[in-house]
C-alpha positions as CSV (number, residue, x, y, z in Angstrom):
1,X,12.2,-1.1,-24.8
2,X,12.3,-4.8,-24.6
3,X,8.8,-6.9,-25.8
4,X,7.0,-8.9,-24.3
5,X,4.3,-11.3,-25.1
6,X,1.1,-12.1,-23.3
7,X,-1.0,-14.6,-24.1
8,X,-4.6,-13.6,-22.6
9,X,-7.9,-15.7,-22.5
10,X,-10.2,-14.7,-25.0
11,X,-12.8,-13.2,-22.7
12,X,-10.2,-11.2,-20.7
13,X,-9.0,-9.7,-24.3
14,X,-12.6,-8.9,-24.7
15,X,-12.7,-7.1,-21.4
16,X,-9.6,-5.3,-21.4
17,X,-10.7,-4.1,-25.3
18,X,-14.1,-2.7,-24.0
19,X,-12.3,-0.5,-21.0
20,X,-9.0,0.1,-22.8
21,X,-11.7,1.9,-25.7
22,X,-14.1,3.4,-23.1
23,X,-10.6,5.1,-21.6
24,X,-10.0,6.1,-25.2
25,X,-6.8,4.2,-25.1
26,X,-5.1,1.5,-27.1
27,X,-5.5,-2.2,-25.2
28,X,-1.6,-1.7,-24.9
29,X,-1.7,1.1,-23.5
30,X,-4.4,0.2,-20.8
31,X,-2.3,-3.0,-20.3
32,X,0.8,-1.4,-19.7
33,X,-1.1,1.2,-17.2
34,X,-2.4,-2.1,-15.7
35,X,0.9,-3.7,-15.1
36,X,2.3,-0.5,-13.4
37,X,-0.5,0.1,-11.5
38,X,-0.5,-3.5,-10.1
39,X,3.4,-3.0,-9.7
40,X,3.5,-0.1,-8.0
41,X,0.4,-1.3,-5.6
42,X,2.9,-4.6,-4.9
43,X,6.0,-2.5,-4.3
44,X,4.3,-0.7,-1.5
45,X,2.6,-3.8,-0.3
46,X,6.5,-5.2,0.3
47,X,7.8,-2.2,1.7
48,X,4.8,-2.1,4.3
49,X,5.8,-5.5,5.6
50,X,9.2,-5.0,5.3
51,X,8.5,-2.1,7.7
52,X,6.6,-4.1,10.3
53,X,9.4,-6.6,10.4
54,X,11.9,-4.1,11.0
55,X,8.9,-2.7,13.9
56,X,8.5,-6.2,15.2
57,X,12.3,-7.4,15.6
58,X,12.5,-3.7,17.3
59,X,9.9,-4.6,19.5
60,X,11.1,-7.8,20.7
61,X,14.6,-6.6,21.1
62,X,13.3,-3.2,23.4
63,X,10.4,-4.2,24.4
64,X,9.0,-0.9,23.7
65,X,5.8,0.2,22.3
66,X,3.1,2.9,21.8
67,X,-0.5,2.1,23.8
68,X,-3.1,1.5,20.9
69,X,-5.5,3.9,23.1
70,X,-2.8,6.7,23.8
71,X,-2.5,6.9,19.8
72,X,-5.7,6.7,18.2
73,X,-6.6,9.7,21.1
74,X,-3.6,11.4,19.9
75,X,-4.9,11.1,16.3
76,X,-8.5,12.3,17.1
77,X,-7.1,15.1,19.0
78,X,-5.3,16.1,16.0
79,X,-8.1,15.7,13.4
80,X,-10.2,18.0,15.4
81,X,-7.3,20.3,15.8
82,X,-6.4,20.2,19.3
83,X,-2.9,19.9,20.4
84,X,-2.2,17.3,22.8
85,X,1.5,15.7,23.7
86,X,2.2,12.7,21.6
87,X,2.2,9.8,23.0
88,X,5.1,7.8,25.0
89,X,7.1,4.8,24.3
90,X,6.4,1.8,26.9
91,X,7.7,-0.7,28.4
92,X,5.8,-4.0,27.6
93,X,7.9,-6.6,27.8
């Protein structure tokens, strides 16, 4: 495993030395958790817009959509456990 140095402000050392102890773990430890965590939260952040691009070109080359309405009744429905059709793709453009 490769090292790496960080060089934190003395106040965020403090911080991270408090909660890294409360969570019984080293400050490594919490820092590398951290990182991951922050990571990870990024990754899917990317991959989310990624996916509406991909949505939006779709859209613009069909034209097709879902009405808002249609699926947020669809959802409701199925929350409460009734079964209703799922919505339909429409024209729009």
């Amino acid at each position: 495993m490769a090292t790496t140095s960080l060089k934190l402000p003395d106040t965020l050392k403090e911080r991270v030395a408090k909660l890294a102890e409360a969570a019984g773990k080293t400050p490594h430890a919490f820092m590398v958790e951290a990182i991951e965590h922050e990571t990870r939260r990024n990754e899917k952040y990317q991959a989310f817009l990624a996916e509406a691009e991909t949505s939006w070109q779709e859209y613009q080359k069909t034209g097709q959509a879902y009405d808002a309405d249609e699926v947020n009744a669809y959802f409701r429905a199925k929350i409460q456990g009734i079964e209703i059709p799922k919505p339909a793709l429409k024209k729009y453009k």
